[in-house]
C-alpha positions in Angstrom: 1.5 -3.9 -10.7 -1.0 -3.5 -13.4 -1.6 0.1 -14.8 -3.2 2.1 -17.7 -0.6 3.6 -19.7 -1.5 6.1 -22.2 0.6 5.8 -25.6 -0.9 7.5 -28.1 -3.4 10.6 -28.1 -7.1 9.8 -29.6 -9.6 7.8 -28.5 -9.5 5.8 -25.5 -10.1 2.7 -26.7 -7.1 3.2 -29.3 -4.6 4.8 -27.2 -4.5 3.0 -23.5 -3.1 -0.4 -22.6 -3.6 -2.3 -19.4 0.0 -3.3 -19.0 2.3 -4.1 -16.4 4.8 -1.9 -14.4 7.0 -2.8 -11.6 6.0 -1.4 -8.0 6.7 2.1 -7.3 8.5 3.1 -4.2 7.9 6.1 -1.5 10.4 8.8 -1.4 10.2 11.3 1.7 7.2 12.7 2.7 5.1 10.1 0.4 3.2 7.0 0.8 2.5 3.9 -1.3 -1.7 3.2 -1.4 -2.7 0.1 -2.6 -5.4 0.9 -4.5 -9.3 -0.8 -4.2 -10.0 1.9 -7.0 -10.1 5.6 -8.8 -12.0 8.2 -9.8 -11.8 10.0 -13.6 -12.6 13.1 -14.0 -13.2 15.5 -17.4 -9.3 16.4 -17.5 -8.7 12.7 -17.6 -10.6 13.1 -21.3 -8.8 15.9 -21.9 -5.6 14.6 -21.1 -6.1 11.3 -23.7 -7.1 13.8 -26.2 -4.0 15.7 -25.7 -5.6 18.7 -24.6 -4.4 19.0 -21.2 -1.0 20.8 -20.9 -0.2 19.5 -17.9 -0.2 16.2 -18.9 3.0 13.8 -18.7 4.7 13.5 -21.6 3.6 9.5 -23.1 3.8 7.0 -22.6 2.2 8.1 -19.1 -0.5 6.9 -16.4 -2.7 9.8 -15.8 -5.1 9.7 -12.8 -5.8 12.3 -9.8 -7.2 10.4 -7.0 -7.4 7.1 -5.9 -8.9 4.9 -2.9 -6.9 2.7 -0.8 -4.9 1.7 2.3 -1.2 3.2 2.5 1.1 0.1 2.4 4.4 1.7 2.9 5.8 5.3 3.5 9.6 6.9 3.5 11.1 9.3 5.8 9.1 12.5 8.0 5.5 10.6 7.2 3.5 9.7 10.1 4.1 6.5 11.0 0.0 6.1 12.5 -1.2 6.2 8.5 0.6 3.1 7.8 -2.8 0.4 7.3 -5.2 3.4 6.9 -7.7 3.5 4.4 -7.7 6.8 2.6 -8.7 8.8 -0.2 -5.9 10.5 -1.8 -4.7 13.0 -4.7 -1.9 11.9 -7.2 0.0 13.9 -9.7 -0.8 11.6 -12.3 -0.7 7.7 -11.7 -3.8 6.8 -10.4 -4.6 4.5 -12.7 -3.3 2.5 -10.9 -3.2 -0.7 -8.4 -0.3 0.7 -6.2 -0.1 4.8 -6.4 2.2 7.1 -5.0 1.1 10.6 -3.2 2.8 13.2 -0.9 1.0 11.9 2.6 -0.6 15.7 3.0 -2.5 15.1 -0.3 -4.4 11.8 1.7 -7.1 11.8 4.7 -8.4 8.7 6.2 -12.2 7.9 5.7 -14.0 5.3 7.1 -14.0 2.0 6.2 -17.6 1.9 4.7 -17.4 4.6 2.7 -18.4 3.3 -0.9 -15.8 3.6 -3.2 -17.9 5.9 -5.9 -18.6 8.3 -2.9 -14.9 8.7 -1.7 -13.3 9.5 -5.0 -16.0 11.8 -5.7 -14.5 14.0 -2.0 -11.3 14.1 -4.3 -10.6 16.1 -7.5 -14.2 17.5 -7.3 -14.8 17.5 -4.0 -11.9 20.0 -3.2 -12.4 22.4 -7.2 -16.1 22.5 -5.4 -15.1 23.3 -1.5 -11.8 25.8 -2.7 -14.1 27.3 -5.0 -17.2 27.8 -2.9 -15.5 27.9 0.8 -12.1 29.7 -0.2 -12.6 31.5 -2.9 -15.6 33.4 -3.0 -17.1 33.4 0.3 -21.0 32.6 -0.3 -23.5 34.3 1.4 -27.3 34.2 2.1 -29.3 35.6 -0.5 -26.2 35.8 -3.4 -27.6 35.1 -6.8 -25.2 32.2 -8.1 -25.0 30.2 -11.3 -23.8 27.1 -11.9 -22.9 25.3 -15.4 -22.5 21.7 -15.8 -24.4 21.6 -12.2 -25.4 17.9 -12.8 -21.5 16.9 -13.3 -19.4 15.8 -10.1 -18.3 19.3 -9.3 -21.4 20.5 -10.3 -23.4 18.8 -8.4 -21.0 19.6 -5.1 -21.0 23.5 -5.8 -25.0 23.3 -5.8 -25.3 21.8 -2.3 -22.3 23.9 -1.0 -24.4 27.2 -2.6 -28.0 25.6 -0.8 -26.2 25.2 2.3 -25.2 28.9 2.3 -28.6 30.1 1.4 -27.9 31.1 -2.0 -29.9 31.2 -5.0 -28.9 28.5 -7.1 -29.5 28.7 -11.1 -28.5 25.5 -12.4 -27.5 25.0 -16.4 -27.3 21.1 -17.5 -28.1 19.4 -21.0 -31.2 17.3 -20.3 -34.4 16.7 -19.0 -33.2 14.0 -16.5 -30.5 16.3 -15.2 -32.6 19.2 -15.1 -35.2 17.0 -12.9 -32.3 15.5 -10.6 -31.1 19.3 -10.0 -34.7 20.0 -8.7 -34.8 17.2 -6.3 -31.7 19.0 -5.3 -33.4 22.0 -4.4 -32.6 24.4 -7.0 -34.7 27.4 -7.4 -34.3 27.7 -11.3 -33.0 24.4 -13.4 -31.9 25.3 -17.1 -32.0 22.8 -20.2 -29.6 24.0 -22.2 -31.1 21.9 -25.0 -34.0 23.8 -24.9 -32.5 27.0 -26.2 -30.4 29.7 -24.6 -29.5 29.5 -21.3 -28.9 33.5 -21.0 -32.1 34.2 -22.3 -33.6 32.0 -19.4 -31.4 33.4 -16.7 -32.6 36.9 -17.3 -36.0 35.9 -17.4 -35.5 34.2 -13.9 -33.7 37.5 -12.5 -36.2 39.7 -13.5 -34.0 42.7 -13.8 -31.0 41.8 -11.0 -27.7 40.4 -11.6 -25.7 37.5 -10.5 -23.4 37.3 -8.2 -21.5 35.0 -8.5 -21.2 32.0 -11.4 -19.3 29.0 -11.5 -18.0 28.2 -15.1 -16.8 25.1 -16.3 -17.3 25.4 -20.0 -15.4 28.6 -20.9 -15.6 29.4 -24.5 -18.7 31.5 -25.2 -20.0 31.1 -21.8 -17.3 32.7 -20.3 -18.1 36.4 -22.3 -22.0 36.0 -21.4 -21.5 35.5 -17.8 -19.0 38.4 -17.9 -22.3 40.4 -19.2 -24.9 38.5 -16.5 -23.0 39.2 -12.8 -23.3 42.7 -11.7 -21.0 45.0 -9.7 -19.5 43.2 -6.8 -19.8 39.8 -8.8 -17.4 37.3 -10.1 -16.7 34.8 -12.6 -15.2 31.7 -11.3 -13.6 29.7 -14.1 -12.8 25.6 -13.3 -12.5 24.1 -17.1 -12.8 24.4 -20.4 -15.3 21.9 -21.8 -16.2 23.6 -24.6 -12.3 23.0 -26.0 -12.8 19.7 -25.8 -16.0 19.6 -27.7 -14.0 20.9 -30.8 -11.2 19.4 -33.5 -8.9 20.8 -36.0 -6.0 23.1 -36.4 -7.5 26.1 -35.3 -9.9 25.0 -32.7 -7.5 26.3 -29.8 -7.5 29.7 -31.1 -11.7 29.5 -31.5 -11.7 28.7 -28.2 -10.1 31.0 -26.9 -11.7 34.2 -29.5 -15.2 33.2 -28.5 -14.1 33.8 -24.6 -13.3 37.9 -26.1 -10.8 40.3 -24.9 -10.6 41.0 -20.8 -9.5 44.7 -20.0 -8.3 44.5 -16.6 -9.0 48.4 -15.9 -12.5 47.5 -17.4 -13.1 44.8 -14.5 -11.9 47.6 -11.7 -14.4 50.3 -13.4 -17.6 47.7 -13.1 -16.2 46.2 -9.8 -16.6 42.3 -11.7 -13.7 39.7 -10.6 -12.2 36.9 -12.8 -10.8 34.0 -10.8 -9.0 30.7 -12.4 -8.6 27.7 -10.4 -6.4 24.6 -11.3 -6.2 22.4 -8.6 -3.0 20.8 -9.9 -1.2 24.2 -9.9 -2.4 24.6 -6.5 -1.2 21.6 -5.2 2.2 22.2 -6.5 2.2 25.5 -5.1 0.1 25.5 -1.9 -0.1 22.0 -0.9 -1.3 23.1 2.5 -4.6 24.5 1.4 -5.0 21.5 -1.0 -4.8 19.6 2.3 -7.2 21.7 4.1 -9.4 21.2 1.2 -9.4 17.6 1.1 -9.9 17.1 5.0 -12.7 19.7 5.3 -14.6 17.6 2.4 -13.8 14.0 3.9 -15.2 15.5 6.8 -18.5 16.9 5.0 -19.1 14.0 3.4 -18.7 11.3 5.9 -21.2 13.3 8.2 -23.7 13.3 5.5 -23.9 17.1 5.1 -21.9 16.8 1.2 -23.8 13.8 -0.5 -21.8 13.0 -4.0 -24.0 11.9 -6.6 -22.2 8.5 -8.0 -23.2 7.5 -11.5 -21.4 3.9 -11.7 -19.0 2.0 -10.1 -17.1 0.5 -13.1 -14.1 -2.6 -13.3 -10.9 -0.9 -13.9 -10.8 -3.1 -16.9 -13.1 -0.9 -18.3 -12.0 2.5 -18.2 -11.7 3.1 -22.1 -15.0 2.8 -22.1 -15.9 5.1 -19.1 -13.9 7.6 -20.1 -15.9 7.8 -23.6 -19.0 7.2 -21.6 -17.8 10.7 -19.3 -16.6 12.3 -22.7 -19.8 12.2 -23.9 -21.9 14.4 -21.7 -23.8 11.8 -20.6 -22.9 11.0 -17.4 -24.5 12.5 -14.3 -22.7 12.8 -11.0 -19.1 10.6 -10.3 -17.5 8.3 -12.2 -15.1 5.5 -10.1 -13.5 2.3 -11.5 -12.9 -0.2 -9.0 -9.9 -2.7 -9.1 -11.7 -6.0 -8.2 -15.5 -6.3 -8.1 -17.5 -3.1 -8.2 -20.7 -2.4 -6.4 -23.3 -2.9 -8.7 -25.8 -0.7 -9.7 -25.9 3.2 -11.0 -27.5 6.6 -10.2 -26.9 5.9 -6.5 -26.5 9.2 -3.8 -24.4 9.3 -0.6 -26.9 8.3 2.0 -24.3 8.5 4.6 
């Protein structure tokens, strides 16, 4: 099989080779997808920069979700998903054209479901729903905040907050992303470009609080939105952009000074929460709710009520460059590579 090995951390272009691997083979409980395409996501970037801990060690094939039919399975795996076409989550290796996964980390979708659309249901799909439907139970009227709410999760945790009756404040880098959150429905887009984004949160809250923020940039973020939710609020953290945004010896330790000091009797005292999520430490640890996640979004989004944004729909022989095209904080909504001849086109929405 053909696959993206990783051999050397950098820049994409400079450290991955499209080389060729023999065929891997199911142990118990997995199945073998053959693989019409893949998703990335930002801890693919991280992971070629050597940021991401979790990372194999090189030379590796990274890749967290993939889009295929299930070719072959071993022992205590449902015989019926043999031939089914499914989205599924790997543990690294899904940049790939044949990919291994335990079968509970799959669900079948339907056959027309475009390729851009399914992978986004993956990685994001189930950060957004665990976050949003498991985590912090959203309610009408909660005050919620969103960073990077034009990404892929982003964009997923907005909809899943609209659907609640929440009111959504939105922080993306942009005037077209700020203008695509609106069309959302968003009751307050932010430009971080423009200036401060806690200076224009407060201004929109006119003396509340918020409830509840979603934080995938950490760094300096993390301690304002610490200072913005009120009592009863929480802080959920998904990434750690801003890490990657930064070179050098000592740019771990920045990171993690700007983020400040947490006193846990503090949090109890002012009745805040802190919550970290890292979906591949859930999945090693509760692969059921992983499962739960992934089927409850498949099911979302092939009745239309979760509509993934979908950027572009790439050849696989490009990801280098899509993966310094997501680096770049450009990108708005899913990024999917397909092995084969992509749908053409960019900027498209689930219409499903």
């Amino acid at each position: 099989m053909r696959a993206w090995q990783l051999h050397r951390h950098g820049r994409p272009r400079q450290g991955l080779q499209l080389v060729e691997l023999p065929d891997p083979r199911p142990a118990p409980h997995q199945v073998l997808v053959r693989c019409e395409g893949f998703g990335i996501n930002y801890a693919d970037v991280m992971a070629v920069r050597g940021l991401y801990r979790e990372a194999p060690p090189l030379p590796s094939v990274l890749g967290y979700e993939v889009v295929g039919r299930i070719v072959a399975h071993g022992a205590e795996v449902p015989p019926e998903l043999l031939s089914r076409r499914v989205v599924a989550l790997t543990r690294f290796g899904g940049h790939a054209e044949l990919a291994l996964t335990d079968a509970r980390a799959c669900a079948p979708i339907p056959d027309d479901m475009p390729l851009g659309v399914a992978t986004a249901l993956a990685t994001q799909g189930c950060t957004a729903w665990y976050a949003a439907r498991m985590v912090v139970q959203l309610r009408s009227g909660m005050r919620v905040l969103i960073h990077s709410a034009a990404g892929g999760v982003g964009q997923l945790l907005v909809q899943l907050a609209l659907h609640s009756g929440c009111t959504v404040y939105a922080v993306a880098g942009g005037a077209a992303k700020v203008a695509h959150l609106r069309s959302l429905g968003v009751h307050q887009a932010i430009d971080r470009h423009q200036g401060p984004y806690p200076h224009a949160v407060r201004t929109a809250l006119n003396g509340a609080r918020i409830d509840v923020c979603f934080n995938a940039v950490a760094g300096r973020s993390f301690r304002t939105d610490m200072g913005l939710i009120g009592a009863g609020g929480a802080v959920v953290l998904f990434g750690g952009a801003q890490r990657g945004n930064r070179n050098g010896p000592f740019a771990t330790l920045r990171f993690v000074w700007d983020m400040g000091l947490v006193v846990p009797i503090l949090l109890m005292m002012r009745s805040k929460s802190l919550i970290g999520i890292n979906m591949l430490r859930l999945g090693d640890h509760r692969p059921e709710l992983l499962a739960e996640c992934l089927q409850r979004v498949v099911q979302e989004g092939a009745a239309g009520r979760l509509r993934p944004h979908v950027h572009a729909e790439l050849p696989a022989e490009q990801l280098p460059e899509a993966l310094e095209m997501l680096g770049s904080g450009n990108t708005m909504g899913k990024v999917a590579l397909a092995w084969g001849t992509p749908v053409q086109g960019t900027g498209t929405t689930a219409s499903r």
